[in-house]
C-alpha positions in Angstrom: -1.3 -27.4 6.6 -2.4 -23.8 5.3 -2.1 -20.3 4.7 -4.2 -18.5 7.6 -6.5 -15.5 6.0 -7.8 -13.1 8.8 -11.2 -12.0 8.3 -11.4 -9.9 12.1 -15.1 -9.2 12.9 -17.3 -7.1 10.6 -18.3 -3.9 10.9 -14.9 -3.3 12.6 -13.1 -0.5 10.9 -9.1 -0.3 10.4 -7.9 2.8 12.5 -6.8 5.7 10.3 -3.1 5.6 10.1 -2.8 1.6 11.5 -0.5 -0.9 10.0 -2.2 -3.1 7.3 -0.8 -6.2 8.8 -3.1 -5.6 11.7 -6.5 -6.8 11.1 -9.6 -5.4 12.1 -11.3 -6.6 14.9 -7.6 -7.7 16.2 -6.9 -7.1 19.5 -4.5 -4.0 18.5 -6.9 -2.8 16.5 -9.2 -2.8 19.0 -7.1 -0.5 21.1 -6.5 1.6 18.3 -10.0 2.6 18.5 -10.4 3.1 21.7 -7.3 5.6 21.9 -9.2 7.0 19.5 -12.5 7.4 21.2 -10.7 8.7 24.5 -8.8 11.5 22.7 -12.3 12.2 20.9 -13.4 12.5 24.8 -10.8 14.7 25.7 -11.0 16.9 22.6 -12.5 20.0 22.5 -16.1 20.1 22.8 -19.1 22.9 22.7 -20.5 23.7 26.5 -18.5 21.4 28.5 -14.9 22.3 29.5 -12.8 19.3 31.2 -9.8 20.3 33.5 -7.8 18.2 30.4 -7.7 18.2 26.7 -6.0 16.1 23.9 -4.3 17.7 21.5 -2.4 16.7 18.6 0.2 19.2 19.4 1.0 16.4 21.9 3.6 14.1 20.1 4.3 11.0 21.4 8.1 11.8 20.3 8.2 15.0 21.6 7.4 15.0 25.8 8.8 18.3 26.1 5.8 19.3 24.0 3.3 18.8 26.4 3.8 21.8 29.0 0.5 22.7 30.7 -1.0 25.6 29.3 -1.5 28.7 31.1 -2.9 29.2 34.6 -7.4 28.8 33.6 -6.8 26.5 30.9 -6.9 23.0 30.8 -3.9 20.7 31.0 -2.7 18.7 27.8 -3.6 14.8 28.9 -1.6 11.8 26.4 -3.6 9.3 25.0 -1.5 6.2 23.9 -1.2 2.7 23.3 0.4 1.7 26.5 2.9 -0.7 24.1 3.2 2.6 22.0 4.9 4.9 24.5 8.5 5.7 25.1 9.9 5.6 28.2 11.4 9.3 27.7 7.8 10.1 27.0 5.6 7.8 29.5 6.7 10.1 31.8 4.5 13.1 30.9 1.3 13.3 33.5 -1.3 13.3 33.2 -2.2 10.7 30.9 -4.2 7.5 29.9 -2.8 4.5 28.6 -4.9 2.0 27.0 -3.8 -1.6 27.3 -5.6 -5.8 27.3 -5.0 -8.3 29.6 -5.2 -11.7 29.0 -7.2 -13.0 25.8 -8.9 -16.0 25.7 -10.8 -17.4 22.1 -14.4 -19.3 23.0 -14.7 -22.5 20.8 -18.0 -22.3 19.4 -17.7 -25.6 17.4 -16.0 -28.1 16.9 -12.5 -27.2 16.3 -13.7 -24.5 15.7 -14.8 -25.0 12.0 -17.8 -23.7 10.1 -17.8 -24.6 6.5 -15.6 -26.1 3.8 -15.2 -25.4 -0.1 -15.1 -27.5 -2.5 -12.8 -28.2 -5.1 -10.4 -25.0 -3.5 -10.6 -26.8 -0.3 -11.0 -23.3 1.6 -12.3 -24.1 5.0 -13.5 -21.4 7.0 -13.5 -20.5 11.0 -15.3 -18.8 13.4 -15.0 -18.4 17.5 -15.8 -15.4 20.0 -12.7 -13.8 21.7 -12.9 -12.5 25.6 -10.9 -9.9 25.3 -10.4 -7.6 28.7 -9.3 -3.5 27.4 -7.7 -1.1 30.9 -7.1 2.2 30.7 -4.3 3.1 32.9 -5.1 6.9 34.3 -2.0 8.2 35.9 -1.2 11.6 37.7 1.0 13.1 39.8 -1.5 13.5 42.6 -4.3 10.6 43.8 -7.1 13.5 43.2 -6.6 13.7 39.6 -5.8 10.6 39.1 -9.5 9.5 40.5 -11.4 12.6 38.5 -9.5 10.9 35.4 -10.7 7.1 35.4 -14.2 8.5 37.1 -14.3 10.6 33.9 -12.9 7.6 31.3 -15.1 5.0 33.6 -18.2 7.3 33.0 -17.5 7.7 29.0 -17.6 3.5 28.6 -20.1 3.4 30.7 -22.7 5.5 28.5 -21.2 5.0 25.1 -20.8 1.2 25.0 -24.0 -0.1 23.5 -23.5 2.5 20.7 -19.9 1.3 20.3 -21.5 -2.1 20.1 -23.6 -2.0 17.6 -21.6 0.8 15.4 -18.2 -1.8 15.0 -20.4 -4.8 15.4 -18.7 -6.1 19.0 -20.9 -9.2 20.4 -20.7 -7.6 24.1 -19.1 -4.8 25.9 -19.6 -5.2 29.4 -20.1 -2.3 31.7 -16.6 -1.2 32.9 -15.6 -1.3 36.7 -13.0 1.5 37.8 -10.4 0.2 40.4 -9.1 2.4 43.5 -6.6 4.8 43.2 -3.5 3.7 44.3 0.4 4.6 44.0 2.1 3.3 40.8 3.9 -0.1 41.4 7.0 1.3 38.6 7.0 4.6 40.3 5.5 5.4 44.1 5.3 9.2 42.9 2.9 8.6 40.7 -1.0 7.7 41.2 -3.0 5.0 39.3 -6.9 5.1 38.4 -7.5 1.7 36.7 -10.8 1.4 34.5 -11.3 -2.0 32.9 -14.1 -4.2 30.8 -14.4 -6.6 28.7 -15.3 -7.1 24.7 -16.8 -9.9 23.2 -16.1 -10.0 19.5 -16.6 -12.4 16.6 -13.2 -14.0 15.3 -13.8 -15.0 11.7 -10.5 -16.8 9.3 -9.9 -19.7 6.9 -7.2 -21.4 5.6 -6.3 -22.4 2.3 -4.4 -24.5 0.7 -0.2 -24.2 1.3 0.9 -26.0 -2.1 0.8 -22.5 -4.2 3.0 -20.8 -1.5 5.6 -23.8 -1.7 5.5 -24.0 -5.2 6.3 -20.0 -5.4 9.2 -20.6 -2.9 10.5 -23.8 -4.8 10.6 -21.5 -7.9 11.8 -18.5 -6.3 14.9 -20.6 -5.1 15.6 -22.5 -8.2 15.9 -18.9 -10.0 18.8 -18.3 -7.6 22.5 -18.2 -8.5 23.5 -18.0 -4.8 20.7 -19.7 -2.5 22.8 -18.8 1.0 23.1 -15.4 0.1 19.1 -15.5 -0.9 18.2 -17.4 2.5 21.0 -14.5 4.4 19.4 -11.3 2.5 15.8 -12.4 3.7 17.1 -13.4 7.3 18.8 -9.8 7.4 16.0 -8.4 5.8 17.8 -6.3 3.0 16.2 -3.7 1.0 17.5 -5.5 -2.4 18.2 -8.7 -1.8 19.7 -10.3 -5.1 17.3 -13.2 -6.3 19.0 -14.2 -9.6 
């Protein structure tokens, strides 16, 4: 047994803002970027004007925020994470939700080991990961709801061998865009799905484990009061009192 270092795929950056404890070329991170290349989409750009625009002024915390702007401009869209959104807040429209289905690892070797190192007995770990990415376009009419996934369809669609090669993805596969159809969660609501798949390069190693038990061993033998170490940690206290 060993402690698992993630490698994630290279060339794959770390979205600006992310958690650390997400890895590049993780499957969240992977949807970080791609929120971040529809709201670069949606942004404003020089000689084309899209009925919709992202804006930061659109806070996921603040749904009241995004009120349409006046009659001849375009309406604020939302971008987000589909496991990022609030309920309170999933309920502004229009917007696109980025989400995965199902992942499954391809086992490239045996077990799916590459190499070993000797004396540190560092063995190292590579498969490919299938890993299917929706975007969830919803509106409060079928009409925009279409124009919106034709539009998010069409982006993938022309960007995806630059994306590709730029955060060094295996494959992106040319994305299909589903009917419009009613919400399942809420009938009043319209749903354009656009979907594909990435193929990217899974790289870890484990180590191994007898330096992390020997720093636990010794963390609990410095201990005056184990069960109120073991109970600080469980309850995750700020200051939990080791000695």
């Amino acid at each position: 047994m060993g402690g698992i270092v993630l490698t994630g795929s290279p060339g794959i950056p770390l979205p600006k803002d992310e958690q650390q404890d997400i890895a590049p070329g993780t499957p969240l991170a992977i949807i970080g970027l791609w929120v971040l290349a529809l709201r670069s989409r949606f942004a404003v750009t020089v000689g084309e004007g899209l009925p919709w625009i992202w804006t930061e002024e659109l806070q996921t915390d603040a749904a009241e925020d995004g009120i349409p702007l006046p009659d001849g401009h375009p309406r604020k869209i939302m971008i987000e994470a589909a496991f990022n959104v609030e309920k309170s807040v999933s309920n502004y429209r229009p917007a696109i939700y980025v989400n995965r289905g199902p992942i499954n690892a391809i086992k490239l070797h045996v077990d799916n080991r590459v190499g070993k190192s000797f004396p540190s007995n560092f063995t190292g770990y590579h498969a490919m990961s299938d890993i299917p990415i929706v975007f969830d376009c919803v509106a409060e009419n079928s009409g925009e709801s279409a124009i919106i996934g034709d539009t998010a369809w069409f982006f993938v669609l022309a960007t995806r061998d630059l994306f590709r090669k730029d955060f060094g993805f295996h494959e992106i596969t040319n994305p299909t865009l589903g009917p419009t159809v009613p919400d399942n969660e809420d009938k009043t609501v319209w749903k354009t799905s656009v979907s594909f798949t990435i193929q990217a390069d899974l790289r870890w190693g484990t180590e191994p484990l007898a330096p992390i038990l020997n720093d636990i061993t010794a963390t609990i033998k410095k201990s005056d009061d184990v069960q109120r170490l073991l109970r600080s940690i469980v309850m995750r206290e700020t200051n939990p009192d080791y000695h």
